[in-house]
N, C-alpha and C positions, 0 to 999 in steps of 0.2 A: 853348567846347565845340567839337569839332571836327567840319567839318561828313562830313553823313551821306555823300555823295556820293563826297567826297575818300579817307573811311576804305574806303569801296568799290573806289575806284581807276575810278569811272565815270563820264561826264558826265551834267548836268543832265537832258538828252532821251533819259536811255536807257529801252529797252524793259523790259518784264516780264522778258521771258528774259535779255536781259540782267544785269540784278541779280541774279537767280537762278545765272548763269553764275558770276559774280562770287565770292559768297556761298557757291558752293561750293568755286568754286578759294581762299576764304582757309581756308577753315573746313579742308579738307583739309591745306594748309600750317601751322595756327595751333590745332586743337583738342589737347585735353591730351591726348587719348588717343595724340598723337604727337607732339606738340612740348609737356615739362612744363617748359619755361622762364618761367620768373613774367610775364617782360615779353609774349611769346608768348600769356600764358592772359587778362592783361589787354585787350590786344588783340583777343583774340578775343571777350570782352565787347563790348567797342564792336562791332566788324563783328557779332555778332548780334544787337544792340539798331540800328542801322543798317538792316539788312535789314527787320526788323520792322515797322518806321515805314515805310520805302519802298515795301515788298511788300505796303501796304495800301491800296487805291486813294484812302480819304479822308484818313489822315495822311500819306500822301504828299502831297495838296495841300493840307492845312494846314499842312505842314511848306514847300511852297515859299514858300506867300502870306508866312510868319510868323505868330509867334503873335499877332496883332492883327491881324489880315487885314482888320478892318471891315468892308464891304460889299462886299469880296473875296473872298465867299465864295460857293455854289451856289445862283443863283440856280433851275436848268434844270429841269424835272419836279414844283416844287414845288407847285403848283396850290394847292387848299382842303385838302392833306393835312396843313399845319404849323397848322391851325388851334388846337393847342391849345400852342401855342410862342407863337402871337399871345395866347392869353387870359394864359397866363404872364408875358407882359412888361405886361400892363395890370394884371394884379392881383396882381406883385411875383414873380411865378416867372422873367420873363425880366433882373433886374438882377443885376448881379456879387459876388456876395459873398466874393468871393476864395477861395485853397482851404482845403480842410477839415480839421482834425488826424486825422492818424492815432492819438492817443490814444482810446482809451476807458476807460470808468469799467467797473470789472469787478461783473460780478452778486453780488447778494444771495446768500445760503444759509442755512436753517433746517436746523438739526440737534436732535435730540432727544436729550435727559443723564438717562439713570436713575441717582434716589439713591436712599438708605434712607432709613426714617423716624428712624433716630438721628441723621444727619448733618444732619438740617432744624433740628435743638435748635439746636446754635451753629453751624451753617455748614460748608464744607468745600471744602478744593482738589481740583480733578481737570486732569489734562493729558490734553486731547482731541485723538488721533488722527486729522487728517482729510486726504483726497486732492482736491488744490484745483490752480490755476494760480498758480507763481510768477515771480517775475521771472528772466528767462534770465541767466545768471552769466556766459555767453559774452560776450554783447551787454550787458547791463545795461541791456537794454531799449530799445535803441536800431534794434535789426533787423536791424541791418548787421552782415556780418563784421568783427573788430577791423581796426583800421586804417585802413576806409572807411565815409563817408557819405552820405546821400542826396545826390543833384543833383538841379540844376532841370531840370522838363521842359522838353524841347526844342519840343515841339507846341503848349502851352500859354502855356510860357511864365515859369511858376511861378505863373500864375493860379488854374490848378486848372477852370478854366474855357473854352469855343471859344466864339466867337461868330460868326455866321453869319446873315445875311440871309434874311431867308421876303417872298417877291410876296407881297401878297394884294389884296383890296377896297382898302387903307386906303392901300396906297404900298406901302414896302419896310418891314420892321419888321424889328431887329435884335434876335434870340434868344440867348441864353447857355446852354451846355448843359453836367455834366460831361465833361471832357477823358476821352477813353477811354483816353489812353496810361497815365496817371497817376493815373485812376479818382479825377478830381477833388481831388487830395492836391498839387498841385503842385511834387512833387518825384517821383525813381522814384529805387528801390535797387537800385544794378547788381550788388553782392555781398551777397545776404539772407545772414544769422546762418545758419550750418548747424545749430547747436544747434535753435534753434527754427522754420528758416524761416520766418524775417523776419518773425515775431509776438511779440517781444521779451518773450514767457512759454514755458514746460513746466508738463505736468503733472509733480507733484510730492505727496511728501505731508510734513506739517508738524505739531508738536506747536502746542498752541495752550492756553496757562493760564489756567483758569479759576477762579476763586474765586465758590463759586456763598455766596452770601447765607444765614444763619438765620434761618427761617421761610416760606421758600418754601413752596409746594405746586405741586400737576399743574396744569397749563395755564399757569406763570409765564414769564413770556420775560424774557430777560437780550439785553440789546443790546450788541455789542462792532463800535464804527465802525472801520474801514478796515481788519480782520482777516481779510476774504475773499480771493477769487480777485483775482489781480492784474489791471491792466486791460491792456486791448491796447497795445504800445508806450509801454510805462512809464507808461498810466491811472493814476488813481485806485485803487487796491482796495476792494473791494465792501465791504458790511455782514458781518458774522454777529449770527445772532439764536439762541440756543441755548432752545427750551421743556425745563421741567423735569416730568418722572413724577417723582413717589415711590411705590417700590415697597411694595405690600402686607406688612402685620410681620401675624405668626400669632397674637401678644398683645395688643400697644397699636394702638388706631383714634386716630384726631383729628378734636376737633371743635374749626374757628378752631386757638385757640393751645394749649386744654387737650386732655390725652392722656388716653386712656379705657382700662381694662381690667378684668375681673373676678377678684374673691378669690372661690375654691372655700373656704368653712368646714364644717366637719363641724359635725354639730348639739351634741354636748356642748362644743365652743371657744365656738359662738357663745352658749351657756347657762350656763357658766361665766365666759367672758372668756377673751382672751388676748394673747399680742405676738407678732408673726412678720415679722420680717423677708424682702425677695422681693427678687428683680432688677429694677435699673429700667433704662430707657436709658440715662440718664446716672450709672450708681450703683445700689446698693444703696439699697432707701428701708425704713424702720420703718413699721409700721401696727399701732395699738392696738385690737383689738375687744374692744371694752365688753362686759361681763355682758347675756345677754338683747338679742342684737343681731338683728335681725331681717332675714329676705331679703329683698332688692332694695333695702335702705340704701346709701346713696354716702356713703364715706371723701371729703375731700379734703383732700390734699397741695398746700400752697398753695407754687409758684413753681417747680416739678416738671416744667411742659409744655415749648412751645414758645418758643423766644426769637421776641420781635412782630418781624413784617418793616418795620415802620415807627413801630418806636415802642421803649418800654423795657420793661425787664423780658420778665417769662415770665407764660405761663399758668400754670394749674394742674393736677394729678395727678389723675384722679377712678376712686375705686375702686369699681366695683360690688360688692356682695355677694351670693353664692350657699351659702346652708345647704345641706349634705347630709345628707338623709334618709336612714339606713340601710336598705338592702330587704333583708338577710337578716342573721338575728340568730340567735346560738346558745339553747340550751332559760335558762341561765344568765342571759343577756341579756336577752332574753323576762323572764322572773321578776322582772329588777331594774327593767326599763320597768314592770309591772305593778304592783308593790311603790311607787314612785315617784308612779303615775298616782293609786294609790287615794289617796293621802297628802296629794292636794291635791286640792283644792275646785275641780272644773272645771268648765264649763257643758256644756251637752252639743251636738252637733254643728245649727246652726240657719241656716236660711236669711239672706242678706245680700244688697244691692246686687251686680251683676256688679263680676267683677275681671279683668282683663286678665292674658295669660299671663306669666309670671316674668316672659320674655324682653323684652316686649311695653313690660311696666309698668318695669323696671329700665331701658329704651332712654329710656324718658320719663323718668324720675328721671334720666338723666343731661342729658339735654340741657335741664331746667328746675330743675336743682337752683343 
């Protein structure tokens, strides 16, 4: 690597102003806004990453020591203020672990998927929309503009790390601290990705396929590994955890795997009998009401519900029944009730044990029948 001084054109003992002098007369000759010759702009890279390190009073002298300066480093001013550099190095904060990755593993995300309650029967695909971090197409995750790649720091060393002497009580104790040039990564990227500056992802947004399971319900989570946000610098990508609503049906309820809804019968169907056919979820279904059916009886349709989410088969169909009672009847009407009424041998109207409303008692017949 070529040293810092030389790309300066200044010697080892030059002043502040010096450098500064320097650093202006190249930057003037070499920046792109005037000179867009490639070799010229690379150039000019170095003389600004040069000035950086120099123009700083501490990596300027860790950059002379070298990066291993050992106990070449600042002793002067240190007094009891490194005391927690000393506890570090006794209880494993001051040894070298060399440098760090610039990868990271990219975050979770929970998304919520509303379905219907027909789609819960046998299951169903959906492609989810979402706006996430993906890997930069520029870079392909690497950071750097094509062409170029990380170097080793110059301050460090490729450590990722300085080490430096602290006086104390004890003698001289030698500390390891992250490299500030290199923010402990021990390389620096002198051309970041333009696309993403030098974070080797963009936001982006991405279809993501989902094949949600039959017999789900609300609060089911589906785990899909590494379909999240991409991580920093070609990481890992995150989780997705998608919970599932099923949206409320104006008909059919679910209890578990069986589907619940009610038949409205008029009172002469359920007093004569009859067949009537109705929409189900999955189909048409037939239901026979027997002669003299009585309200709040459950029909059941055996294998009509919910396909099991962990097992075989399906629930069942459960149909409430609801008689209607006519409330207004022509003079004709009237007469043929009356005519009917006298004709059979009734009891007459008598107290009984309480009975819970239609509603009340039919909710119970379903979920105990």
């Amino acid at each position: 690597m070529a040293d810092h001084y030389d790309v300066l054109g200044i010697s080892r003992d030059a002043s502040a102003e010096d450098i500064k002098k320097a650093y202006r007369r190249l930057a003037r000759e070499l920046h792109p806004d005037v000179n867009p010759d490639e070799a010229a702009q690379e150039k000019f890279k170095l003389v600004t990453h040069a000035y950086e390190v120099l123009s700083d009073p501490v990596q300027r002298q860790q950059y002379d020591l070298g990066p291993q300066a050992g106990f070449g480093g600042n002793f002067g001013g240190q007094g009891f203020s490194d005391f927690g550099d000393i506890f570090n190095t006794f209880f494993g904060g001051g040894q070298q672990r060399g440098p760090r990755s610039r990868m990271e593993r990219g975050q979770d995300a929970l998304l919520r998927v509303e379905v219907d309650l027909a789609d819960v029967i046998f299951g169903v695909h959906k492609d989810i929309e979402i706006d996430t971090a993906v890997v930069c197409e520029t870079c392909s995750g690497n950071c750097c503009q094509p062409g170029t790649s990380p170097v080793t720091c110059d301050i460090c060393g490729g450590s990722g790390t300085i080490q430096r002497a602290v006086r104390s009580l004890l003698g001289n104790v030698m500390t390891s601290n992250p490299c500030g040039s290199c923010r402990g990564y021990g390389t620096t990227i002198p051309a970041p990705c333009t696309t993403c500056q030098g974070q080797g992802r963009v936001r982006a947004s991405k279809t993501i396929p989902l094949d949600i399971p039959a017999g789900v319900d609300t609060g089911v989570r589906l785990h899909m590994a590494q379909a999240g946000e991409a991580g920093q610098a070609g990481g890992v990508p995150g989780d997705l955890y998608f919970e599932i609503k099923v949206n409320h049906h104006d008909v059919f309820s679910r209890d578990n795997d069986d589907l619940l809804c009610t038949l409205e019968v008029q009172m002469t169907d359920a007093i004569l009998g009859t067949t009537v056919t109705v929409p189900g979820l999955d189909g048409e279904v037939t239901l026979e009401i027997k002669p003299g059916t009585q309200g709040s009886e459950v029909l059941t349709v055996k294998d009509r519900g919910i396909t099991r989410l962990r097992g075989n088969g399906r629930g069942d169909l459960k149909v409430g029944i609801h008689v209607i009672t006519p409330t207004k009847l022509s003079s004709k009407e009237k007469e043929l009730i009356s005519t009917f009424a006298k004709g059979r041998k009734q009891s007459a109207p008598a107290l009984t044990h309480f009975q819970q409303g239609m509603f009340s008692k039919l909710r119970d017949r379903f979920f105990n029948a």
